[in-house]
C-alpha positions as CSV (number, residue, x, y, z in Angstrom):
1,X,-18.2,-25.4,10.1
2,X,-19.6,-22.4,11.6
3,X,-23.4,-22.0,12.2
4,X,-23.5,-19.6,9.6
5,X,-21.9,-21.8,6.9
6,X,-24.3,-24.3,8.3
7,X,-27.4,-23.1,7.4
8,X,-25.9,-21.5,3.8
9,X,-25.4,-25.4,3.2
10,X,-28.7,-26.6,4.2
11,X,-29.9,-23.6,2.1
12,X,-28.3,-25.3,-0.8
13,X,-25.7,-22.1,-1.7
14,X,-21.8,-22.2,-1.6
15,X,-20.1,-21.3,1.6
16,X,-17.8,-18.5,1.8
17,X,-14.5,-19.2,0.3
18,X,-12.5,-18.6,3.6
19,X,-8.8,-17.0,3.0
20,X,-6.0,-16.2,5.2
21,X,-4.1,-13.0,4.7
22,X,-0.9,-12.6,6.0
23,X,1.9,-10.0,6.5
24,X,4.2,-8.9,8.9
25,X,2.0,-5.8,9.9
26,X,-1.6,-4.8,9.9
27,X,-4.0,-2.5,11.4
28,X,-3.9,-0.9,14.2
29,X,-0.3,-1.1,14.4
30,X,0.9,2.1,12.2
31,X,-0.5,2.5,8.7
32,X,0.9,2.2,5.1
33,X,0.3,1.5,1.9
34,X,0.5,-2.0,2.2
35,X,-1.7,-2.4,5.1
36,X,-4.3,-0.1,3.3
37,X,-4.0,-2.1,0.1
38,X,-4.7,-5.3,2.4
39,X,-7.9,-3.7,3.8
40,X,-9.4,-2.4,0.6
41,X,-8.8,-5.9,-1.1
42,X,-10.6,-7.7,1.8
43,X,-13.6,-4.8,1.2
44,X,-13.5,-5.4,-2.6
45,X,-13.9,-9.3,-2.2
46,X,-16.4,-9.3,0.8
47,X,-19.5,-9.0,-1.9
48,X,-18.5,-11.8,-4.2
49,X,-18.3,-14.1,-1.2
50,X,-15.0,-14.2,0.3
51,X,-14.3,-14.1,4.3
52,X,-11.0,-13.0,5.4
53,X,-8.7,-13.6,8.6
54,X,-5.3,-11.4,8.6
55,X,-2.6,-12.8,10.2
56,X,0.3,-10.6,11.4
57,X,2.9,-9.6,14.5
58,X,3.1,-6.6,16.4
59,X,5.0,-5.3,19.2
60,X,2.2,-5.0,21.2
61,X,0.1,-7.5,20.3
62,X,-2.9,-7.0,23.0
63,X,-5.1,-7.7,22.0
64,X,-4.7,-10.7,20.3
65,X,-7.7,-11.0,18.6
66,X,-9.6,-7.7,16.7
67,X,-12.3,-7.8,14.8
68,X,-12.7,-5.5,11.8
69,X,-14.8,-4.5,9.0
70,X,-12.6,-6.1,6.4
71,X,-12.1,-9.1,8.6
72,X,-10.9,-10.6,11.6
73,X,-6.9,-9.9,12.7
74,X,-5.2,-12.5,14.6
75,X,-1.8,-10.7,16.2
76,X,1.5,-12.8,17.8
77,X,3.8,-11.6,19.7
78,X,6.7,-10.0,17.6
79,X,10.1,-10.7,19.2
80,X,12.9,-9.8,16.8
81,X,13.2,-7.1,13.8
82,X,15.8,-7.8,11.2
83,X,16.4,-5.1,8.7
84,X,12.3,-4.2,8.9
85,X,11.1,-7.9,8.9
86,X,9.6,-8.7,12.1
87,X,10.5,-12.4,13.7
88,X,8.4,-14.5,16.2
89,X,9.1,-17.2,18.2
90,X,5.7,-18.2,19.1
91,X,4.1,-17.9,15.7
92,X,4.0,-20.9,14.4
93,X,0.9,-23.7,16.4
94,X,-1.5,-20.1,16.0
95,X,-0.3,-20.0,12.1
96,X,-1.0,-23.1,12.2
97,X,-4.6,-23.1,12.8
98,X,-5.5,-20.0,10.9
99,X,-4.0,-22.3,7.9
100,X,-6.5,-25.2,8.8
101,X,-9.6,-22.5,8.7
102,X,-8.1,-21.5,5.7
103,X,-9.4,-22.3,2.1
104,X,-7.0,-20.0,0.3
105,X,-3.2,-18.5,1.9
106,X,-2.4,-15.5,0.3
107,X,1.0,-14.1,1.4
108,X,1.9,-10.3,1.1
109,X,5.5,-10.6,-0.3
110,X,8.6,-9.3,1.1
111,X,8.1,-10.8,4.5
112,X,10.8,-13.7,5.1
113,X,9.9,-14.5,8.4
114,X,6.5,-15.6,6.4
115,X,8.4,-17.5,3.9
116,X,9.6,-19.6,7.2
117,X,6.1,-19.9,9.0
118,X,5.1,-21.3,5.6
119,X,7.6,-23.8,5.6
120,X,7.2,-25.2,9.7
121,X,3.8,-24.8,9.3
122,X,3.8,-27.5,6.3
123,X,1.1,-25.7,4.5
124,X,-0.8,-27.8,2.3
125,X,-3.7,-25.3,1.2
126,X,-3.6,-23.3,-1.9
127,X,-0.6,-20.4,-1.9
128,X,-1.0,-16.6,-3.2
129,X,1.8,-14.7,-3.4
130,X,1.6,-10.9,-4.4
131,X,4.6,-9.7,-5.1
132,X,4.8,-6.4,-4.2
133,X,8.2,-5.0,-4.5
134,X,11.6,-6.6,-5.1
135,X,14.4,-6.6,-2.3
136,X,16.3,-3.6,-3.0
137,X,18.5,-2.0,-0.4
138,X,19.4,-5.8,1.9
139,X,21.7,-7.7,-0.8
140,X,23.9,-8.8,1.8
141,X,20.7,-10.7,3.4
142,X,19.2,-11.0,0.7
143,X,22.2,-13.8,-0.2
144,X,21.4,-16.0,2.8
145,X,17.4,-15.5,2.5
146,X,17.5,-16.5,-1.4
147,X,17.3,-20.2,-1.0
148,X,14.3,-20.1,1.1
149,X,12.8,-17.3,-0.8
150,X,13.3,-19.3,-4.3
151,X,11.7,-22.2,-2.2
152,X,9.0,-20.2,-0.9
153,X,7.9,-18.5,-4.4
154,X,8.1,-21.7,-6.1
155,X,5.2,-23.6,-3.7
156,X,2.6,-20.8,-4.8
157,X,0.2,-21.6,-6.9
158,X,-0.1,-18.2,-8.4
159,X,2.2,-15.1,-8.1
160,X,0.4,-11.6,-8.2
161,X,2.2,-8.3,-9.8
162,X,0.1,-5.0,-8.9
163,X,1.2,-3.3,-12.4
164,X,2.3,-4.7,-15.8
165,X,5.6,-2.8,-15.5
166,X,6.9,-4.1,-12.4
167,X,6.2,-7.8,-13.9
168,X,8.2,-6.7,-16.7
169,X,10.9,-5.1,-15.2
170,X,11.2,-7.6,-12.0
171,X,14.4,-10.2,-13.1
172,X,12.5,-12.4,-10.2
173,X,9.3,-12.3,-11.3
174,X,10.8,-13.7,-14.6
175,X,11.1,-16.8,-13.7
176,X,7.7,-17.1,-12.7
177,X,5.9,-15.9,-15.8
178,X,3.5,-18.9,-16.1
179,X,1.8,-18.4,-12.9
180,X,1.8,-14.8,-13.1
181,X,-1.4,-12.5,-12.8
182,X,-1.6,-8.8,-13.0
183,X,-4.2,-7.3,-10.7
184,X,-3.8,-4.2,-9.6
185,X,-4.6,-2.8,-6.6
186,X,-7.7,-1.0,-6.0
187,X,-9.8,1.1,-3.3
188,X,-13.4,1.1,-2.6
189,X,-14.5,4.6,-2.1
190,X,-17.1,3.6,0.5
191,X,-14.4,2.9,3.1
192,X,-13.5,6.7,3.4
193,X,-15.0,8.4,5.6
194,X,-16.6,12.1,4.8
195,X,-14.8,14.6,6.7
196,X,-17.2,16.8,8.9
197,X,-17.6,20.7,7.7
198,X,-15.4,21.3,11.4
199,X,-12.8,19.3,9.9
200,X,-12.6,20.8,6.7
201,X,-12.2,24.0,7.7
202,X,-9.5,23.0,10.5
203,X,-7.2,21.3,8.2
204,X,-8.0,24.5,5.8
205,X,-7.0,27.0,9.0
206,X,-3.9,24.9,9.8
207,X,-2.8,23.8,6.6
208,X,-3.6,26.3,4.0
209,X,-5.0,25.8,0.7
210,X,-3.2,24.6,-2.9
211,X,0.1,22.9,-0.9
212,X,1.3,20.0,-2.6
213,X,0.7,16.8,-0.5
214,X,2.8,13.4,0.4
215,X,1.3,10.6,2.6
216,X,3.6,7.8,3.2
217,X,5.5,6.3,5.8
218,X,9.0,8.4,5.7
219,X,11.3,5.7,4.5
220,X,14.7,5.5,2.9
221,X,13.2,5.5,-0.7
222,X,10.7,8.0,-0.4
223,X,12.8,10.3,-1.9
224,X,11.3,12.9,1.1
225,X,15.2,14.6,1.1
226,X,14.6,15.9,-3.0
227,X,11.6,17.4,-1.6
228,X,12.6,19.7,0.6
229,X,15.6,20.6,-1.5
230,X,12.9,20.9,-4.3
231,X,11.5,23.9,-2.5
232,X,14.1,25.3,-0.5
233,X,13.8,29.5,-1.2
234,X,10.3,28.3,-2.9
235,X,6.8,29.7,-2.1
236,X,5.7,26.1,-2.8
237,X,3.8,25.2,0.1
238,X,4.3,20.6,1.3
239,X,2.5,19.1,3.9
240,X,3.8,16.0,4.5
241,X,1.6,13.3,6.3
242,X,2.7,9.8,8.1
243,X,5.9,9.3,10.2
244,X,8.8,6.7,10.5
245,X,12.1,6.0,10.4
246,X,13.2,9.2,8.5
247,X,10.9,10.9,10.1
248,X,13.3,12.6,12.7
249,X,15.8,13.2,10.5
250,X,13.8,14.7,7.8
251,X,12.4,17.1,10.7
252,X,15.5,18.2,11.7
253,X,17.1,18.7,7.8
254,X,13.8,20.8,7.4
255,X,14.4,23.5,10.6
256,X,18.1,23.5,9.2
257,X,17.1,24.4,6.0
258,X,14.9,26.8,7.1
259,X,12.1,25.6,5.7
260,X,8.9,27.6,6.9
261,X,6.8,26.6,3.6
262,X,7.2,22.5,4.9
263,X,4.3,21.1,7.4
264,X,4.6,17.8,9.1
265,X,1.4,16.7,10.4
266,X,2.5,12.9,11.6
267,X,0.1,10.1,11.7
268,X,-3.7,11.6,11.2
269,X,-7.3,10.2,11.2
270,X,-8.9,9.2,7.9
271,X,-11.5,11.9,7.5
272,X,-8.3,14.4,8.1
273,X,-6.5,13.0,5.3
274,X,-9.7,13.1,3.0
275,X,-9.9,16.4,3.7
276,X,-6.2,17.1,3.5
277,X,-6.3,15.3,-0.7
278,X,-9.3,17.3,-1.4
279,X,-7.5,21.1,-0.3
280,X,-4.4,20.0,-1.9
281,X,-3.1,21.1,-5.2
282,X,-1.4,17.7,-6.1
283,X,0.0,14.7,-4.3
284,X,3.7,14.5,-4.9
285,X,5.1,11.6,-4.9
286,X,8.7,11.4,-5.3
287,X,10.1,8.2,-4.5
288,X,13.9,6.8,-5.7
289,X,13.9,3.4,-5.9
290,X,12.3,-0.2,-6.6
291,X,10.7,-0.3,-3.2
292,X,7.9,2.0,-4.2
293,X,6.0,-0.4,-6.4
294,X,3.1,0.8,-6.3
295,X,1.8,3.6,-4.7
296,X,-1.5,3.6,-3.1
297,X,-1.4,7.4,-2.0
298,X,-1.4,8.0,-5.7
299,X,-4.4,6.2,-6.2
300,X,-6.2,8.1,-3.4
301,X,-5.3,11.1,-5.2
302,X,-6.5,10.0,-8.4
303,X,-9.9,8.7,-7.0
304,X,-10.6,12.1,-5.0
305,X,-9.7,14.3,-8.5
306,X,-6.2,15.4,-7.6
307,X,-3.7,15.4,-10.5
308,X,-0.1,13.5,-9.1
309,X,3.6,14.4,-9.7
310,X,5.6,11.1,-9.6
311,X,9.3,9.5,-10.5
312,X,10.0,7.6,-13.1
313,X,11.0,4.1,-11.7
314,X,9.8,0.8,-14.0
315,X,7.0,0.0,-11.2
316,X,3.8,0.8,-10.9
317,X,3.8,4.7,-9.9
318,X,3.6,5.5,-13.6
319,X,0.6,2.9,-14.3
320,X,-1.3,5.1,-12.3
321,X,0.2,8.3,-13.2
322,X,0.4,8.8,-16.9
323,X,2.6,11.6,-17.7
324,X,0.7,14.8,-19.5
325,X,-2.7,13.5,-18.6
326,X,-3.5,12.9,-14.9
327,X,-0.5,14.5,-13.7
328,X,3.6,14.9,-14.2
329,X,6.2,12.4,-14.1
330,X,9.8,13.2,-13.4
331,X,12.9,11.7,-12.9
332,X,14.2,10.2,-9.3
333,X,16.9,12.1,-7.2
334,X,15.9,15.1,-9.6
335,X,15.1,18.5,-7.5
336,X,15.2,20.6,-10.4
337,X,13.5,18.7,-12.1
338,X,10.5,17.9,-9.5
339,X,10.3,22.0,-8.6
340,X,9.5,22.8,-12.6
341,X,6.5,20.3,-12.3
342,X,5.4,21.8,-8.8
343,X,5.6,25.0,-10.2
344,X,3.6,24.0,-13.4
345,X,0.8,22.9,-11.7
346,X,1.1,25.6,-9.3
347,X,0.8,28.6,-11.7
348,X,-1.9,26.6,-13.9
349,X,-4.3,25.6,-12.0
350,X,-6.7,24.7,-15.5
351,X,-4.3,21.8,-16.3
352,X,-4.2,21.1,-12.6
353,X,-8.0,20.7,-12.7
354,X,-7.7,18.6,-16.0
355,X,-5.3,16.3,-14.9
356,X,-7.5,16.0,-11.6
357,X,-10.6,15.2,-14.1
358,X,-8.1,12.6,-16.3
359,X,-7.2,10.8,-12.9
360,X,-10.1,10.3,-11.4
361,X,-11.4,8.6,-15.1
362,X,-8.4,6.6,-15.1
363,X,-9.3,5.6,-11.5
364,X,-13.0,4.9,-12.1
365,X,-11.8,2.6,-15.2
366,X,-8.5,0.6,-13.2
367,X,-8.5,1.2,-9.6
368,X,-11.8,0.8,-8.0
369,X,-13.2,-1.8,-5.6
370,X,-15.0,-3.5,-8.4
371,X,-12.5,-4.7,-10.7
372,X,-10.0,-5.5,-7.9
373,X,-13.1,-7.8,-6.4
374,X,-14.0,-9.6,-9.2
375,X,-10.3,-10.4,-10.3
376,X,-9.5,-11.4,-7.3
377,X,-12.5,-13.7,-6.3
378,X,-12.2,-15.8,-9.3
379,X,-8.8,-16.7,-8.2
380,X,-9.6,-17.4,-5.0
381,X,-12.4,-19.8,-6.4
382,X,-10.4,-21.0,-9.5
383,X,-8.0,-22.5,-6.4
């Protein structure tokens, strides 16, 4: 027991319930959604009395040991990458005792290799699981992981969904109905910083004003290709934000293509990308498949006032973005289709403003720190 939780005791209140989070990246190894949606629900618990440790790998894991607003982040060495999961072979005894600190495990789902550290760890503390996303595009290793992963989802205690359509539309989640929750992610507004009046008006110098925005890491099922076609011999101005492993490819397609009217500004600070949502004219979103499911850029959107242009895939994009009133929907794989609703909002700006106005309601009511917090703290106290 810590000196702190020593003198809450002998001042008769509850110690902190203490939980573990763990997935196969974190801060400040390259940001994503996921790693943002980690940070924002270790924010939203902190007033309701949770402490957090993250545990994760990285390739560079010096050092090993950061401490961070949102909690503490314990890093191993990461010595193997299969198909995007990140392996370790000296894991496990530091696992280990984060799990004895622990009061709660909560486990950010696809991650194998975490699946395994459960299991040689011999966990025997109370198990999260939020499910974020199904394995799409890996069948062929998704075969020889499913045994462990059946094992792995049946020790929780309770199974998270981040939107009621992906826990309808997930045949895995099926199984698990009666330890299903739905909590959806959220973000406390407090954690983004206010861009400086210097930083507004450079990102307005470089980037222009009404562009349509994406932030995301460039993966397969982003669905980045449609957008460039979408405004290929377009005056629809993109600026696309983030980088990975499509991001060299996409680069070059785009100076093949010709595309003058296509910006990528790469990994950015956060007051840059606050400033980029607020001079945009949407975020566009246009993702293809079951990966995406969720979508936290579209929730930034929505809680800065920006109406959102999203695909149609049974997940969580269109929880957040309801189609006609905080922004567009359209179909995946669809450039026609995605250029009509770029071009909609681009020629009315009104109904861009009234979307922006819808989303940021819709935020204030589902995707704030608040409701995220409170959800989630009961569970970690109901366990």
């Amino acid at each position: 027991m810590s000196e702190a939780d020593d003198s809450l005791k002998r001042a008769g209140k509850p110690r902190p319930i203490r939980v573990l989070q763990v997935y196969r990246t974190y801060f400040p190894d390259p940001q994503g959604g996921l790693q943002e949606a980690i940070r924002q629900a270790c924010l939203a618990t902190q007033p309701f009395g949770i402490r957090h440790r993250i545990f994760t790998l990285s390739p560079a894991a010096q050092p090993r040991i950061i401490r961070r607003p949102e909690g503490v982040v314990y890093r191993a060495d990461q010595h193997l990458e299969i198909t995007s999961s990140g392996f370790s072979l000296s894991a496990v005894a530091p696992f280990r005792a984060l799990v004895q600190w622990a009061d709660v495990v909560h486990y950010h789902f696809p991650w194998p290799f975490a699946d395994l550290l459960d299991l040689l760890a011999r966990v025997d503390k109370p198990r999260v699981v939020t499910y974020h996303s199904d394995i799409v595009r890996q069948q062929f290793w998704l075969q020889l992981y499913r045994p462990l992963m059946r094992h792995f989802l049946n020790q929780a205690d309770r199974l998270i969904a981040t939107s009621p359509a992906y826990a309808e539309s997930s045949r895995v989640l099926q199984d698990y109905r009666e330890k299903l929750e739905i909590i959806p992610l959220g973000l406390d507004e407090r954690a983004f910083p206010e861009p400086s009046t210097e930083e507004i008006h450079a990102t307005r110098e470089q980037y222009g004003q009404d562009y349509f925005l994406f932030i995301g890491v460039l993966r397969y099922y982003k669905g980045l290709d449609t957008l460039l076609e979408a405004v290929q011999e377009s005056q629809l101005q993109v600026v696309i934000v983030g980088d990975g492993p499509e991001g060299q490819r996409l680069r070059a397609l785009a100076r093949v293509r010709g595309l003058g009217n296509v910006q990528f500004a790469g990994i950015i600070s956060d007051q840059q990308k606050v400033a980029l949502i607020r001079g945009c004219r949407a975020i566009v979103f246009p993702s293809n498949a079951r990966s995406e499911a969720f979508g936290i850029t579209l929730v930034e959107g929505a809680m800065l006032g920006r109406p959102l242009i999203c695909t149609e895939l049974g997940t969580g994009t269109t929880f957040i973005n309801k189609h006609n009133e905080t922004g567009l929907v359209v179909a995946p794989d669809d450039a026609s289709s995605l250029r009509q609703a770029m071009e909609q909002l681009h020629a009315d700006p009104a109904l861009a403003e009234q979307f922006g106005r819808n989303s940021r309601q819709r935020f204030e009511r589902l995707f704030s720190a608040q409701p995220l917090g409170r959800k989630l703290s009961a569970l970690y106290r109901q366990l």
